[in-house]
C-alpha positions as CSV (number, residue, x, y, z in Angstrom):
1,X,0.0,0.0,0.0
2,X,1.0,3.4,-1.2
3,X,1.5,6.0,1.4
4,X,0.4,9.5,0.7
5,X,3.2,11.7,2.2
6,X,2.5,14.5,4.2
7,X,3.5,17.8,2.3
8,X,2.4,20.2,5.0
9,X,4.9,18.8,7.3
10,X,8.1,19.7,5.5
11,X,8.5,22.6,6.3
12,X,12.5,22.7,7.2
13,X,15.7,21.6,5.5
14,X,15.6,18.7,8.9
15,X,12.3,17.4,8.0
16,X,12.0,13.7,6.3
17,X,12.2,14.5,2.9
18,X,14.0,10.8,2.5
19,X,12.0,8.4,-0.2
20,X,10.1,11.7,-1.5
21,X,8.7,10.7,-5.2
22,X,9.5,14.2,-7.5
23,X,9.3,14.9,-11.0
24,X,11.6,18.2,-11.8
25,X,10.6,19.9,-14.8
26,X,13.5,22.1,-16.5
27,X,16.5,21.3,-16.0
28,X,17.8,24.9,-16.6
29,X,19.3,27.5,-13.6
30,X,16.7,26.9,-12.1
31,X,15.8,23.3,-12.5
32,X,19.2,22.7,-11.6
33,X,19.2,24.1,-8.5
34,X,15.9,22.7,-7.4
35,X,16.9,18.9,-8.3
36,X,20.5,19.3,-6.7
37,X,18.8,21.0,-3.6
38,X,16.1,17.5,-3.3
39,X,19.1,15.2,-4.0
40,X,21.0,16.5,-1.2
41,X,17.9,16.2,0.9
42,X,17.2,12.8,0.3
43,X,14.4,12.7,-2.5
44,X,13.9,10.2,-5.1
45,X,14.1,12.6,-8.4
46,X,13.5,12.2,-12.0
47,X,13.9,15.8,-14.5
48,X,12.4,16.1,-17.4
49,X,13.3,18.6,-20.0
50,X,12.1,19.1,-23.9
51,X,15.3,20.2,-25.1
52,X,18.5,17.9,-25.8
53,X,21.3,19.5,-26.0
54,X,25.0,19.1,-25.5
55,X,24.9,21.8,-22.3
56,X,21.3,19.8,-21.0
57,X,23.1,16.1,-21.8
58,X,26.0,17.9,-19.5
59,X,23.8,18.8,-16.6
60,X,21.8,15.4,-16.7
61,X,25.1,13.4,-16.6
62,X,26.3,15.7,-13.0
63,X,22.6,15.2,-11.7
64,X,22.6,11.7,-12.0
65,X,26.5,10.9,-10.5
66,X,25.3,12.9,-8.1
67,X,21.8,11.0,-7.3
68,X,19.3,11.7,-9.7
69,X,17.0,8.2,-10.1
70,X,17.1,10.1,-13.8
71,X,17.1,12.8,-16.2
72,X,14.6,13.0,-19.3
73,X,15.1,14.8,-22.1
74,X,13.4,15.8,-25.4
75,X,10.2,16.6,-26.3
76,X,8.7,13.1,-25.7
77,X,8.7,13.1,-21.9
78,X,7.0,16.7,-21.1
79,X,3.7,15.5,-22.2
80,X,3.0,13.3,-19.2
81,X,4.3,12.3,-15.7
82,X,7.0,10.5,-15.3
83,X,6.6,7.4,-13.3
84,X,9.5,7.2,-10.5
85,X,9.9,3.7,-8.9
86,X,7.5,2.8,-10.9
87,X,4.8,5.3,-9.0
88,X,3.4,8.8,-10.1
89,X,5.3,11.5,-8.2
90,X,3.5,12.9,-5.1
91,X,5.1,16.1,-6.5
92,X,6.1,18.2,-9.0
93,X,8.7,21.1,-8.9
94,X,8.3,23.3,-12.0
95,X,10.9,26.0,-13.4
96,X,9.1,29.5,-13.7
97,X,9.1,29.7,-17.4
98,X,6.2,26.7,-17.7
99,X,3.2,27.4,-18.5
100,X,0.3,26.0,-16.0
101,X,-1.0,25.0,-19.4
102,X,1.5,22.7,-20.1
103,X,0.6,18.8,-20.3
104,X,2.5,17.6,-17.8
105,X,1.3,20.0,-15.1
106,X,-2.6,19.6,-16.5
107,X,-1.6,16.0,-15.9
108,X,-0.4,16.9,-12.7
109,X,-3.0,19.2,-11.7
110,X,-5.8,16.3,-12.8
111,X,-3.9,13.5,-11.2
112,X,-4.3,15.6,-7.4
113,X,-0.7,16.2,-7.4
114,X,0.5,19.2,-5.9
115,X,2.9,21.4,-8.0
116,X,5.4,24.0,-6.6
117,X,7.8,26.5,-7.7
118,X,11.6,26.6,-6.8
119,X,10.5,30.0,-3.9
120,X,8.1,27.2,-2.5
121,X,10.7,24.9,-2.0
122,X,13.5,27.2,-0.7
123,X,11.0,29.0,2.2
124,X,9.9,25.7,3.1
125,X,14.1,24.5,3.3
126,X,14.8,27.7,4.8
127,X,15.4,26.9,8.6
128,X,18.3,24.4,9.2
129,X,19.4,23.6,12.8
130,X,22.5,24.8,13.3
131,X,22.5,27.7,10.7
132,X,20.7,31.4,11.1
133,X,17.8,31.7,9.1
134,X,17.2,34.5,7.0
135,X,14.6,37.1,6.8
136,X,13.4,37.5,3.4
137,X,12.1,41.6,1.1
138,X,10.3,40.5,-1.0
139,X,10.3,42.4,-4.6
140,X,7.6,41.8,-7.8
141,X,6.1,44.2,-10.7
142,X,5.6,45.1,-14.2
143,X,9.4,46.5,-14.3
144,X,11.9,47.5,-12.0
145,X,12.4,44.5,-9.5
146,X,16.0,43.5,-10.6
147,X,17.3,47.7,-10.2
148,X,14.9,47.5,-6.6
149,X,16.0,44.3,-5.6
150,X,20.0,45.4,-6.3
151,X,19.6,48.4,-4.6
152,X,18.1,46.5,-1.3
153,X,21.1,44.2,-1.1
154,X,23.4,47.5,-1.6
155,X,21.9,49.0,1.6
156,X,21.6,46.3,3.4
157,X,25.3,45.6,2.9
158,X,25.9,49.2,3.7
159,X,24.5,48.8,6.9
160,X,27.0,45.6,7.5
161,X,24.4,42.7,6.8
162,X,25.1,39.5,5.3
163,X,22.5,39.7,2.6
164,X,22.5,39.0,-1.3
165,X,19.8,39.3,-4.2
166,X,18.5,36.1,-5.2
167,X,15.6,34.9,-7.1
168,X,14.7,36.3,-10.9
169,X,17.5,37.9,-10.6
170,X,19.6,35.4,-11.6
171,X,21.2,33.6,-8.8
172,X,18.3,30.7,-8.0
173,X,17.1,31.1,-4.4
174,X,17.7,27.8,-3.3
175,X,21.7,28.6,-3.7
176,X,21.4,31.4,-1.7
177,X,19.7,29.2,0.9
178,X,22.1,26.7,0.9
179,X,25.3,28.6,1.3
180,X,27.1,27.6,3.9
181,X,27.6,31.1,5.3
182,X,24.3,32.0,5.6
183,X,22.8,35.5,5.3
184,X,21.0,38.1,7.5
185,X,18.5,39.0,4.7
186,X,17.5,37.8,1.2
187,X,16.9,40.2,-1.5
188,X,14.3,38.2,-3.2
189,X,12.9,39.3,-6.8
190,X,9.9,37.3,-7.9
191,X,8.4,37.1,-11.3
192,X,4.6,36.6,-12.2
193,X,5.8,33.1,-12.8
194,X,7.7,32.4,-9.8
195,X,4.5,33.5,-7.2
196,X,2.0,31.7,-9.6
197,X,3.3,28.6,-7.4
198,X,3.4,30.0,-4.2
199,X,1.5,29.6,-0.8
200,X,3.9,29.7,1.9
201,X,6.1,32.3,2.1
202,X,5.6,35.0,4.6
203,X,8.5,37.8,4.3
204,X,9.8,40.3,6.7
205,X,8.6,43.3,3.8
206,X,7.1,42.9,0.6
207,X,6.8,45.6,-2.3
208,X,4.5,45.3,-6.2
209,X,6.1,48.2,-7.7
210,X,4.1,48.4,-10.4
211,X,1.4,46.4,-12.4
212,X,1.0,46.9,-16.1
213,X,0.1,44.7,-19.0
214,X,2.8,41.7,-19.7
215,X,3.0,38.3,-19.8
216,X,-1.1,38.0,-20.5
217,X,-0.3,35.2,-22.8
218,X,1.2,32.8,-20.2
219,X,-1.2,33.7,-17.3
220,X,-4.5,33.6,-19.6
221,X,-5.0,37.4,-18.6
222,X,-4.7,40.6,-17.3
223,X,-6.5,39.5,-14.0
224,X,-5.1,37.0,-13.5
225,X,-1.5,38.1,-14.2
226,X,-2.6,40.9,-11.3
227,X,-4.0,38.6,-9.0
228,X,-0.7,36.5,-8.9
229,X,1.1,39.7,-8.3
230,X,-1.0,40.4,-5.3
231,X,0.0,37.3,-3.7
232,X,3.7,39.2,-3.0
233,X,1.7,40.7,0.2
234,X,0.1,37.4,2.0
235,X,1.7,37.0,4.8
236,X,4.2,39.5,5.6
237,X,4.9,40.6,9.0
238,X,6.1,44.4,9.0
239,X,5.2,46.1,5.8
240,X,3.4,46.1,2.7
241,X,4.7,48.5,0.2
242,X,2.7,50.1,-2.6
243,X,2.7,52.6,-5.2
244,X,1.3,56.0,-4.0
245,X,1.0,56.7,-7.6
246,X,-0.8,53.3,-9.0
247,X,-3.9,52.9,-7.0
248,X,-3.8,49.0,-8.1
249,X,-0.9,48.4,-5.5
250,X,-2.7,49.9,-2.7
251,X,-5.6,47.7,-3.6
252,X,-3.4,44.9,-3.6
253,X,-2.2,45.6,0.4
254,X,-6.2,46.5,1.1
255,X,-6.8,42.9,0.0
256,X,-4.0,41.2,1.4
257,X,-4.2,38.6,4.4
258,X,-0.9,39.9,6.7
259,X,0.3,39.1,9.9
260,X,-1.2,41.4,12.6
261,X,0.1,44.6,13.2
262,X,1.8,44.5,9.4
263,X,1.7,48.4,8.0
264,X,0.8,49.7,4.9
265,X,3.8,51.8,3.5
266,X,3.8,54.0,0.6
267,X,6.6,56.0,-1.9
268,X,6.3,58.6,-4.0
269,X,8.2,60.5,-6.6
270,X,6.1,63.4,-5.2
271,X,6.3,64.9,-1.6
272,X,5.3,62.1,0.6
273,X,1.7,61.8,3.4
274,X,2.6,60.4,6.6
275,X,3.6,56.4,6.6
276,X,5.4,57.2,3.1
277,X,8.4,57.8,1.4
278,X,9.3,60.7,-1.0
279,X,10.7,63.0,-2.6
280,X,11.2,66.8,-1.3
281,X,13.5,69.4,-2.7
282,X,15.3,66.8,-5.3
283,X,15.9,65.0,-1.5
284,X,14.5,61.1,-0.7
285,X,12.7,61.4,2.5
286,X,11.0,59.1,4.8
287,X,7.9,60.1,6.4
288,X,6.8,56.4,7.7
289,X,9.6,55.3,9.9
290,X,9.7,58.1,12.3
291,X,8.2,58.6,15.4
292,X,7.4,62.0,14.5
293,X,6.3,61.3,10.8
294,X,2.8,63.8,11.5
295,X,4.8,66.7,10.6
296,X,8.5,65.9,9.8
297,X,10.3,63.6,7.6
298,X,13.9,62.3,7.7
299,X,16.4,62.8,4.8
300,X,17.8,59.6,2.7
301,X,19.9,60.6,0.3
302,X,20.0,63.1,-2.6
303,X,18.5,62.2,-5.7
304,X,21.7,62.8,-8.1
305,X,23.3,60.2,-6.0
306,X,21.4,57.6,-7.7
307,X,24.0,58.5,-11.0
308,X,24.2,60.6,-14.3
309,X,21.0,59.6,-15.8
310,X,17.9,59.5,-13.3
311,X,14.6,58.9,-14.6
312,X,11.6,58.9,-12.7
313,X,11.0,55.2,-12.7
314,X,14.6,55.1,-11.0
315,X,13.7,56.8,-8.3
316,X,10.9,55.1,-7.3
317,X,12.9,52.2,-7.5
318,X,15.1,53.7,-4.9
319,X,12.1,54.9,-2.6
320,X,10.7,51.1,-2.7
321,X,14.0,50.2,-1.6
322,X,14.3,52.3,1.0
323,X,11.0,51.2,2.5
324,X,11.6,48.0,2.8
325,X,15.3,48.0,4.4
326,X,13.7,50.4,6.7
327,X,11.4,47.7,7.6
328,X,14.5,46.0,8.2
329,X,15.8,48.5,10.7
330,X,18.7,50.0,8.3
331,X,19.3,53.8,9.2
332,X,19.6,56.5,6.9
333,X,22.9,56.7,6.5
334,X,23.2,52.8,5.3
335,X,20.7,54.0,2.4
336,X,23.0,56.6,1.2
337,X,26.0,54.8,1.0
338,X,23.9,51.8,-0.5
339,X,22.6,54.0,-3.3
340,X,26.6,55.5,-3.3
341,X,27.6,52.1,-4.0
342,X,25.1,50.7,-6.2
343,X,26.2,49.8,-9.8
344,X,22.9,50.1,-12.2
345,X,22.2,47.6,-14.3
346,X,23.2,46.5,-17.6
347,X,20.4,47.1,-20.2
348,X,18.7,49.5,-18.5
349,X,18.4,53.1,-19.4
350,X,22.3,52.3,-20.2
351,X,24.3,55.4,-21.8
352,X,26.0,54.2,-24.2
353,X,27.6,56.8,-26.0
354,X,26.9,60.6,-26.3
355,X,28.8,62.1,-30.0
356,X,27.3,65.2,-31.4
357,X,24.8,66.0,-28.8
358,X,22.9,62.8,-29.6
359,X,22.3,60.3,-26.5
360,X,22.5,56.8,-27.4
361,X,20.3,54.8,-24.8
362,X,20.5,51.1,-24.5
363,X,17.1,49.6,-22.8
364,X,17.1,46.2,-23.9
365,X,15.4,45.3,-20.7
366,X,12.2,47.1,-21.5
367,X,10.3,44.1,-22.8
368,X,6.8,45.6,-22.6
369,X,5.2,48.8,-23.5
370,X,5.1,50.0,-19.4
371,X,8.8,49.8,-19.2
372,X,9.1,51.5,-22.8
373,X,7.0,53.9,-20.9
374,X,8.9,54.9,-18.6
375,X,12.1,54.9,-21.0
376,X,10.4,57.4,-23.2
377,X,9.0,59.7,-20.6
378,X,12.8,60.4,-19.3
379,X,13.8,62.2,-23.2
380,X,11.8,64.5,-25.5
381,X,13.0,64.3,-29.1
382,X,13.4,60.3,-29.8
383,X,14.3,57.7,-32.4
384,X,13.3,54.9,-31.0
385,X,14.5,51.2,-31.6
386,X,11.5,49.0,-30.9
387,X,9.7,46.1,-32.1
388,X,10.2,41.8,-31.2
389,X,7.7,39.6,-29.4
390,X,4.8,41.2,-28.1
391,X,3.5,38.4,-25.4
392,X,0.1,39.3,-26.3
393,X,-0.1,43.4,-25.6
394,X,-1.5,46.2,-26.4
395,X,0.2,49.3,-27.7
396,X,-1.6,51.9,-28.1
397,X,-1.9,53.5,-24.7
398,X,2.2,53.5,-24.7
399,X,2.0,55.4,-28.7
400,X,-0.7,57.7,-28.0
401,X,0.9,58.6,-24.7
402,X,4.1,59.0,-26.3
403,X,4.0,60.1,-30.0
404,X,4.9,63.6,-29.5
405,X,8.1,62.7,-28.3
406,X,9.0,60.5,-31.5
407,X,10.9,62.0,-34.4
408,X,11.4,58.6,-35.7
409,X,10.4,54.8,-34.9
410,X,13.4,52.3,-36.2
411,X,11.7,48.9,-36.1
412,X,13.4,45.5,-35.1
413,X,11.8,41.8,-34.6
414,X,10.4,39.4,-36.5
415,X,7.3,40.7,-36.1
416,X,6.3,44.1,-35.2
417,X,2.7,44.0,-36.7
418,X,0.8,45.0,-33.4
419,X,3.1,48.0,-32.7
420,X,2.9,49.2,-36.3
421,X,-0.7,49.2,-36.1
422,X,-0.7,51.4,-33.2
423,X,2.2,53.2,-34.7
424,X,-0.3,54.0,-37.8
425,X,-3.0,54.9,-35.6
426,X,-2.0,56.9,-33.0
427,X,1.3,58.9,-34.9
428,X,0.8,58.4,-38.3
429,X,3.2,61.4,-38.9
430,X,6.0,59.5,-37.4
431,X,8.4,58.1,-40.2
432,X,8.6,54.1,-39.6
433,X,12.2,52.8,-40.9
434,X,12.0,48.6,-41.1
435,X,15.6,47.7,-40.0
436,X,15.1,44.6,-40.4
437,X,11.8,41.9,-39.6
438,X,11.3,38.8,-41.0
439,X,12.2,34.8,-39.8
440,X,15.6,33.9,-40.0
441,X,16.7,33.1,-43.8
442,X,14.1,35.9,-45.3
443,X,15.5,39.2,-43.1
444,X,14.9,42.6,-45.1
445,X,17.4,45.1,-43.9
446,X,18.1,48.3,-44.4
447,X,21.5,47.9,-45.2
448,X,22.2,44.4,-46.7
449,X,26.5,45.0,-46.4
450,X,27.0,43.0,-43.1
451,X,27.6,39.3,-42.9
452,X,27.1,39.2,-39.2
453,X,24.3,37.0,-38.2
454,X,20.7,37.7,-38.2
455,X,20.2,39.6,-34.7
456,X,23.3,41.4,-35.2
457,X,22.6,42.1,-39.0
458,X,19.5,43.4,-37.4
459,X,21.0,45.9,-34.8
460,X,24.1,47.3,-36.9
461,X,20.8,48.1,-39.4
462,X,18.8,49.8,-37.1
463,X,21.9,51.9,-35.9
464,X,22.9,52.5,-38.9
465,X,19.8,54.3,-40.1
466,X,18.7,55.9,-36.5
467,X,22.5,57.3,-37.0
468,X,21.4,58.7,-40.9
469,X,18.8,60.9,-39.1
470,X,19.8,61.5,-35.7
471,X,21.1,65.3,-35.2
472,X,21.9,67.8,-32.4
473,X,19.2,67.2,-29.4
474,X,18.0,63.7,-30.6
475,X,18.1,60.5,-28.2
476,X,18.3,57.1,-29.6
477,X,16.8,54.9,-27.3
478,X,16.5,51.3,-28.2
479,X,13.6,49.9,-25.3
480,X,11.8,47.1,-27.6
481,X,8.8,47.0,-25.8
482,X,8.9,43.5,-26.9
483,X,10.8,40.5,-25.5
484,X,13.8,39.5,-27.9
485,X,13.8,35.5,-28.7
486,X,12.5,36.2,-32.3
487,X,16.0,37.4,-33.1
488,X,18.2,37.3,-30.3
489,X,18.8,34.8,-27.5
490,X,17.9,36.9,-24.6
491,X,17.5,40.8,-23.9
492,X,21.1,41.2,-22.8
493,X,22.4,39.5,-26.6
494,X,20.0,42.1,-28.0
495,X,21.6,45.0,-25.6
496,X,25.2,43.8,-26.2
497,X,24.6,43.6,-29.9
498,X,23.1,47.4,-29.8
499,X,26.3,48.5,-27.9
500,X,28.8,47.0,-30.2
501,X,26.8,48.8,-33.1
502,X,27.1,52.0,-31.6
503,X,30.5,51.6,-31.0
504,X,31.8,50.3,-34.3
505,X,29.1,52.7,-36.4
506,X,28.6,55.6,-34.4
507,X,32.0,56.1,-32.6
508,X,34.0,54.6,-35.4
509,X,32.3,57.6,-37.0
510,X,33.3,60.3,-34.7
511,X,36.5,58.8,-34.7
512,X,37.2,59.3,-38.7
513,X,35.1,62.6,-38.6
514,X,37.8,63.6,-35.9
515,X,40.9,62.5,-37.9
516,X,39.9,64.8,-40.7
């Protein structure tokens, strides 16, 4: 007779995970992390992955010396549960980037078997006898989690913590959680995805920065890509930070089951109402964790501390941050010296070179049309570099908001249909330049004189003709609005391909223009 194990009561790394039956799926960062971390922990474990290549073939080979009952790959073992001793699992830890839709986790989901993300798994491995156990700020939104959740661990560290970012940000959670070290806090950013799967967790602070149209197509829609969002502020204990400035936040915290006695805390790029942060005189204030926040406010740091170019969007980032290491107890002067030492971002509002009074702004990172938003709402006469995958939104609000700013729209991806139809409705004066759209082996460019391959051919086009028109005043700013996998391998290969155009085209340029 089959015994049903009782999920509920692993809830430390010391509790009998010994003999537990669980299918992996993804056997990326991720993955990775999540069936090395249930190996070491005494789980029987079998990863399935559709893709079969050399680097996967690697990884499977180190998971199973190092346990693994076994590793699947290809794309005939993620359309059903793999058996595991010969039984169904009696769970399934999923990488972020699958779809509830997909068949295995339908099959999951009919089959009564609970499914969890890799954030699940690492609160409920969080507390190991013998080690400290880390409190966790908790960071989600639309845009601006990885520059918020960079800028916590920078204060944090200023005020002499042990902490690190973990999460989306790249290093997977359950590393963080297993160093041996151990940290004071965990600077934890959370896509859509990630708290999709989530129940459990109940951090110290918690922050949505923003919510704005983006991944629709994975979540099956707007609601419900808000409503996983919310679930960043169930549970935590000392405060739940919105958006002063996007009521949906606030309505997020008003709805949110918290532990008792958890405040409500918001930021501002405006002057701040008591229990908030923000800004007053070109100065970051808090007016929440005071004792005499009714009528005075302490001073944070100066806002051209945050670096050369600050945009609005950057310094509510900061604000967010703020809050929630204030939650934490860090004093004022730790947040100036964190936002001293922090080090944006690549690929986000990046200068990349400045030659004849034209900017040249890398934003690969902006991936939707609120991130593009906030890109073009920082510079007043722009070509912009845009176009890729859309995920399923809507431009128009971002055009029609916009298109007095636009002197010129240079488009990229494979196909930019949706945003030239906005493009044609909503500025229909704004020349459209096709740098280069089309699947790989049928690319119309621009310039047809590179040999590069096809995402590069793309990006030396666009440069090369946002160059052609760009004069004294102008920004170029290349923030897609789009995700990039049509043409380039990630948003960083589109960014580092839209650097090394500028500087072979644009500064090779200035370069020979100086010689003569």
């Amino acid at each position: 007779m089959t015994v049903t194990p009782d999920l509920d009561a692993l809830t430390t790394w010391d509790s009998d995970w010994a003999g537990l039956r669980v299918a992996v799926t993804g056997i990326g960062l991720t993955g990775f992390s999540v069936a090395d971390t249930l190996i070491e922990l005494g789980a029987r474990v079998v990863v399935v992955d559709g893709s079969a290549t050399d680097e996967n073939r690697a990884k499977a080979d180190t998971l199973t010396i190092v346990g693994a009952v076994d590793v699947l790959l290809g794309d005939d073992h993620v359309a059903a549960l793999p058996l595991i001793d010969g039984s169904l699992p009696d769970l399934v830890v999923t990488s972020p980037g699958w779809t509830p839709q997909q068949p295995l986790l339908l099959a999951a989901a009919d089959a009564g078997i609970p499914v969890w993300g890799d954030v699940e798994l690492a609160w409920r491995v969080r507390i190991r006898e013998g080690r400290s156990t880390a409190e966790w700020l908790t960071v989600t939104g639309t845009n601006g989690k990885t520059t918020t959740v960079t800028l916590v661990e920078s204060m944090l560290q200023a005020a002499g913590l042990r902490a690190i970012a973990a999460g989306n940000i790249g290093t997977p959670i359950l590393d963080a959680i297993r160093d041996p070290q151990g940290y004071d806090f965990l600077a934890v950013e959370l896509s859509s995805f990630q708290l999709h799967w989530i129940t459990a967790i109940s951090p110290l602070a918690s922050v949505c920065l923003n919510v704005a149209e983006d991944h629709v197509d994975w979540h099956g829609g707007f609601d419900q890509y808000t409503a996983d969002k919310a679930k960043i502020y169930a549970n935590t204990k000392v405060a739940c930070v919105y958006n002063a400035e996007q009521s949906a936040t606030e309505r997020m915290v008003e709805d949110a089951e918290v532990v008792e006695g958890c405040r409500a805390i918001g930021f501002t790029t405006s002057a701040p109402m008591v229990s908030m942060l923000g800004v007053v005189d070109n100065l970051l204030v808090d007016r929440a964790f005071i004792e005499q926040r009714k009528d005075s406010a302490v001073e944070l740091a100066a806002i051209t501390e945050l670096g050369e170019l600050v945009p609005r969007h950057l310094v509510a980032n900061a604000l967010a941050a703020a809050a929630l290491v204030r939650a934490a107890g860090v004093a004022p002067a730790a947040i100036r010296t964190g936002i001293r030492n922090f080090q944006p971002t690549d690929h986000r509002i990046q200068l990349v070179s400045s030659h004849g009074g034209v900017l040249w702004i890398n934003d690969s990172k902006a991936t939707n049309p609120h991130a593009a938003a906030a890109s073009l709402a920082a510079f007043h006469s722009v070509i912009w570099i845009a176009g890729g995958l859309s995920k399923g939104v809507n431009y128009d609000e971002l055009v029609r908001t916009h298109a007095r700013r636009l002197k010129a729209v240079v488009l990229i991806g494979a196909d930019s249909s949706d945003l030239i139809a906005s493009l044609r409705r909503h500025a229909p004066d704004v020349p459209l330049i096709n740098a280069g759209t089309g699947e790989t082996g049928s690319v119309t460019l621009a310039d047809e004189t590179t040999t590069a391959p096809q995402g590069e051919r793309v990006m030396e086009s666009a440069v090369r003709e946002s160059a052609r028109i760009a004069i004294d005043g102008d920004t170029v700013l290349m923030a897609p609005a789009a995700a990039s996998m049509d043409q380039f391998s990630s948003y960083a290969h589109r960014g580092t391909a839209f650097i090394e155009a500028v500087r072979v085209i644009v500064e090779g340029q200035a370069k020979t223009a100086k010689e003569f």
